[in-house]
C-alpha positions as CSV (number, residue, x, y, z in Angstrom):
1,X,-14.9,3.6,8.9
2,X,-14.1,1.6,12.1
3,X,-10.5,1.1,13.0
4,X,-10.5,-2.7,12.1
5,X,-11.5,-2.3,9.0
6,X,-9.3,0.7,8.4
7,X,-6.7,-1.6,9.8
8,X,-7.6,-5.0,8.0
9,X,-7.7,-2.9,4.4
10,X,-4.2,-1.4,5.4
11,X,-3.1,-4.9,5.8
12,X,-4.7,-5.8,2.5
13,X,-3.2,-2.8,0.4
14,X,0.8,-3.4,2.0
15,X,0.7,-7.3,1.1
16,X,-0.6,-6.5,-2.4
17,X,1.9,-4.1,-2.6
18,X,4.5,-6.9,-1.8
19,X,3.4,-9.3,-3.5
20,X,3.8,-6.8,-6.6
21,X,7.4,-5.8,-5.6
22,X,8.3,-10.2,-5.5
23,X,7.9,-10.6,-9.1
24,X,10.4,-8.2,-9.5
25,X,9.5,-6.3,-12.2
26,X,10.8,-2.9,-13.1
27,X,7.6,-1.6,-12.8
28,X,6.6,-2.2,-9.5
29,X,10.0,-0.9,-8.5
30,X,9.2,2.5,-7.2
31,X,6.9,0.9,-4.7
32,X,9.1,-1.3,-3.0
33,X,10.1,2.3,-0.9
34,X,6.5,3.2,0.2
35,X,5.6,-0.8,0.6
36,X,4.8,-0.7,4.3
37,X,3.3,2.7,4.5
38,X,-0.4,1.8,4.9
39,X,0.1,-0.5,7.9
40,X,2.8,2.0,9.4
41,X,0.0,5.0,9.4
42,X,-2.3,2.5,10.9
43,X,-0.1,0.8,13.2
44,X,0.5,4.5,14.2
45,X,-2.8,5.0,15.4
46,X,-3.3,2.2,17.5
47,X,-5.0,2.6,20.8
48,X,-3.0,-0.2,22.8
49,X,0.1,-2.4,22.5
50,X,-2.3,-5.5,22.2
51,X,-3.9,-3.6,18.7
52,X,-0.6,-2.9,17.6
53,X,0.5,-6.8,18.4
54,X,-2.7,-8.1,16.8
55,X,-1.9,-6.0,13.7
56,X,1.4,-7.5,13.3
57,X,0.4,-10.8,13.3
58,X,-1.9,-9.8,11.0
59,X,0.8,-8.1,9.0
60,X,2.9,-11.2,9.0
61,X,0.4,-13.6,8.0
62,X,-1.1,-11.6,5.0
63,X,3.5,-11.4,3.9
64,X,3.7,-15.0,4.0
């Protein structure tokens, strides 16, 4: 897989997650600690600070 899509389904995966963890429900409690792990592995693997910037905007638009 290319590294935007790896990165876009990252995203995808760590807001669904969050969005889970906001109706908080006992359930979806364990996840709340591992919530951001996806993008982080990603946002590891960047190749340049614009990536990782472009990523983050990504990130915070797909929180909100």
């Amino acid at each position: 897989m290319s590294a935007r899509i790896t990165s876009v389904a990252a995203v995808g995966a760590t807001a669904l997650v969050c969005h889970l963890c906001s109706f908080m429900d006992p359930r979806w409690f364990a996840l709340e600690w591992v919530a951001f792990v996806p993008w982080l592995l990603v946002l590891d693997r960047m190749p340049s600070v614009r990536a990782a910037l472009v990523s983050g905007w990504l990130m915070s638009v797909a929180f909100v």
